[in-house]
N, C-alpha and C positions, 0 to 999 in steps of 0.2 A: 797118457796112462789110461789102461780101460777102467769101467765102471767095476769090474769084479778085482782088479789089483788094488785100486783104490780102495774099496770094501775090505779088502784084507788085510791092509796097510792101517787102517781107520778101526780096527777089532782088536789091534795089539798081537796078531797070529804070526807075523813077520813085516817086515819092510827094508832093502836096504836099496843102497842106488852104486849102481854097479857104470865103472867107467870104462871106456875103449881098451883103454890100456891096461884092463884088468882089475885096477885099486876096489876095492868094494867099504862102502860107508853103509852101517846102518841108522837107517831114517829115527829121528828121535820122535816117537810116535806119543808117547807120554807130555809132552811139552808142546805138541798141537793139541791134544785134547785137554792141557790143563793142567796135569797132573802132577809137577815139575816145582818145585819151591823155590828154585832160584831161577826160573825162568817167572814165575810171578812177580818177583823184585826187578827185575829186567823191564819188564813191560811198564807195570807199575812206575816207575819212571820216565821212559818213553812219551807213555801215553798223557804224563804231567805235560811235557813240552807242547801238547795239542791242545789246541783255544779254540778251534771253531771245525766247520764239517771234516771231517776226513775220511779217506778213501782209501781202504785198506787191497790193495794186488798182491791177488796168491793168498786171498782170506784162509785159505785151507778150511778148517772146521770152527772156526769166526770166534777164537775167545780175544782178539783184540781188538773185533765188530763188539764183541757182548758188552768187554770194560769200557769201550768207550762209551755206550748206548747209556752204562750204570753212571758215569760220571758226568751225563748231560750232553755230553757232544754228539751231532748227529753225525753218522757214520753206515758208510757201506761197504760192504766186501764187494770182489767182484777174487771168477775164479772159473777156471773153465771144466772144473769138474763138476759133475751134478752130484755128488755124495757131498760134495766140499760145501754147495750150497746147500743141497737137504741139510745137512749139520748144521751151518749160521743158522738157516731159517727156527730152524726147530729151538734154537735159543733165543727165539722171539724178535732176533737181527734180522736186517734187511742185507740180500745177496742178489748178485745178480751173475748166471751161465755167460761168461764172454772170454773173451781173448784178450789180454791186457791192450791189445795194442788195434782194438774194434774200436769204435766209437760208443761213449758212456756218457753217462749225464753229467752235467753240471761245468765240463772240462772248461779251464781256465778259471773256476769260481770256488775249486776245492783250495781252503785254508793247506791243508797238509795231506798229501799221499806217505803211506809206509811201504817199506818194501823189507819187512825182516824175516827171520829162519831163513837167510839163503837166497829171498826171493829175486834179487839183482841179478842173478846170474838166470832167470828168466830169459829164454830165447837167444841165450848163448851172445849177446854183445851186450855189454852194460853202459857204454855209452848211449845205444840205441834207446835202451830201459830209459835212463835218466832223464834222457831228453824228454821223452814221453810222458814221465812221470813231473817235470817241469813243466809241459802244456796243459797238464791236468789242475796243476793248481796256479793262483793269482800271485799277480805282484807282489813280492815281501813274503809269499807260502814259502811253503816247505816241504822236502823232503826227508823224509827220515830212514837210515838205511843202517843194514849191520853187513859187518866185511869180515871177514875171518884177520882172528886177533895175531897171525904172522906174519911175516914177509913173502908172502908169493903171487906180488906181482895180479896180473889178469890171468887164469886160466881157461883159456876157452874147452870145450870136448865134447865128445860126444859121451851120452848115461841114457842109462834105459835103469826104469825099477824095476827092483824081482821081488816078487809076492808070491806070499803058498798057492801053487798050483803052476808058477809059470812066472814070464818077463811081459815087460810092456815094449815096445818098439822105443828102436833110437830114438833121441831126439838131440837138439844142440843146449847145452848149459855153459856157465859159465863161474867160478870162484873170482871173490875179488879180495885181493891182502888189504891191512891199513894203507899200505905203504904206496899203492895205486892211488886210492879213493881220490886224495885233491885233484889227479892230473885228472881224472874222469869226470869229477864234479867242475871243471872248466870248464871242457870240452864239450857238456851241457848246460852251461849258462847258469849253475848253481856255484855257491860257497858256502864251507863249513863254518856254525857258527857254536856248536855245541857238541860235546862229544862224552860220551859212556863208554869208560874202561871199568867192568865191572870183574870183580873179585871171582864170579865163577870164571873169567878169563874171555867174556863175549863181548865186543865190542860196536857199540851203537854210533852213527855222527848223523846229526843234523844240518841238511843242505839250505842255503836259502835260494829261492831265485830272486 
C-alpha cells in the first residue's frame, strides 16, 4: 500500500479492501486507532496472556505496542508502512519499517509474537507466517493469532486497498476460519493452548511452540 492510501485509510476518509473476485470489505479503521470498545475488551485479554517482550507484525498504528508498553511488558511493532510506524512512534512505542519476514531483532528470544486484525493472512500463505512467527519467539513462546469466527477453511487471494483518491496494487492475502487454524498450527510446529470466543463474535487462539 502507498504512503498516501495509507494516510487516507489512517484519517477515517475511507478504507476498504477490495478482492479479485470482486467482494469488497471495509477496513475497520476505528479499531486500529483505538476507538472501538469491544475491540478494547478483546485486546485487553489478549495482551493478559503476555509475560514477557513481545513482538507485535502488522503493528499498524501500535495500540497493542502502546497497552503492552502501559502494562510493563517490553514490546515492538514492526510494519512496513512508514505511517504505521510514524503512528506507534508518536505513541511514545518503539516500531520498526520491515517486512515481517526481513531479519528483526531478538528472533528466537521473543516470549510472544501477535498476529491480530487479520494479520495472518499476511503474504498470502499462513503456514509461511506461522512458521516465521515460531522462529521469532523461544522455546515454550507464543503465538497469538485471531482467525475469522466461521468456517472458511484458508482463503488465499489476491486484494488491493482502495482509498480516496484511488487503489494500491495487488498484492497476495490470505483469510484463515477456526476450523483451519489447528492443521496450520502443526504444520508450524505450534499448538493451541488457549483460546477467545468473544461475545462481539472475534475469535483469539493462542499458539505454543
Amino acid at each position: 500500500m502507498s504512503a498516501a492510501h495509507w494516510d487516507s485509510v489512517m484519517a477515517g476518509r475511507s478504507g476498504e479492501l477490495q478482492t479479485a473476485r470482486g467482494d469488497v470489505h471495509r477496513l475497520p479503521v476505528g479499531r486500529w486507532l483505538g476507538h472501538d470498545r469491544a475491540d478494547a475488551s478483546v485486546i485487553a485479554t489478549v495482551i493478559a496472556w503476555c509475560h514477557g517482550p513481545t513482538v507485535d507484525l502488522g503493528c499498524g498504528p501500535g495500540r497493542i505496542v502502546d497497552l503492552l508498553l502501559r502494562r510493563g511488558i517490553p514490546a515492538l511493532g514492526v510494519d512496513d508502512s512508514p505511517q504505521a510506524v510514524r503512528l506507534t512512534r508518536e505513541r511514545g512505542a518503539a516500531a520498526l519499517r520491515r517486512d515481517v519476514f526481513a531479519p528483526l531483532p531478538g528472533e528466537g528470544r521473543w516470549s510472544h509474537a501477535i498476529l491480530l486484525d487479520g494479520n495472518i493472512g499476511i503474504g498470502g500463505d499462513p503456514v509461511r507466517l506461522l512458521r516465521r512467527a515460531a522462529a521469532l519467539v523461544e522455546v515454550g513462546g507464543s503465538v497469538v493469532v485471531e482467525v475469522e469466527p466461521t468456517e472458511v477453511g484458508v482463503v488465499q487471494e489476491a486484494v488491493r486497498v482502495r482509498a480516496a483518491g484511488g487503489h494500491s496494487l495487488w498484492f497476495p492475502w490470505a483469510r484463515v476460519g477456526f476450523d483451519a487454524l489447528d492443521g496450520l498450527a502443526e504444520a508450524a510446529g505450534l499448538r493451541p493452548v488457549r483460546r477467545l470466543d468473544h461475545p462481539s463474535g472475534r475469535r483469539c487462539v493462542e499458539l505454543v511452540r
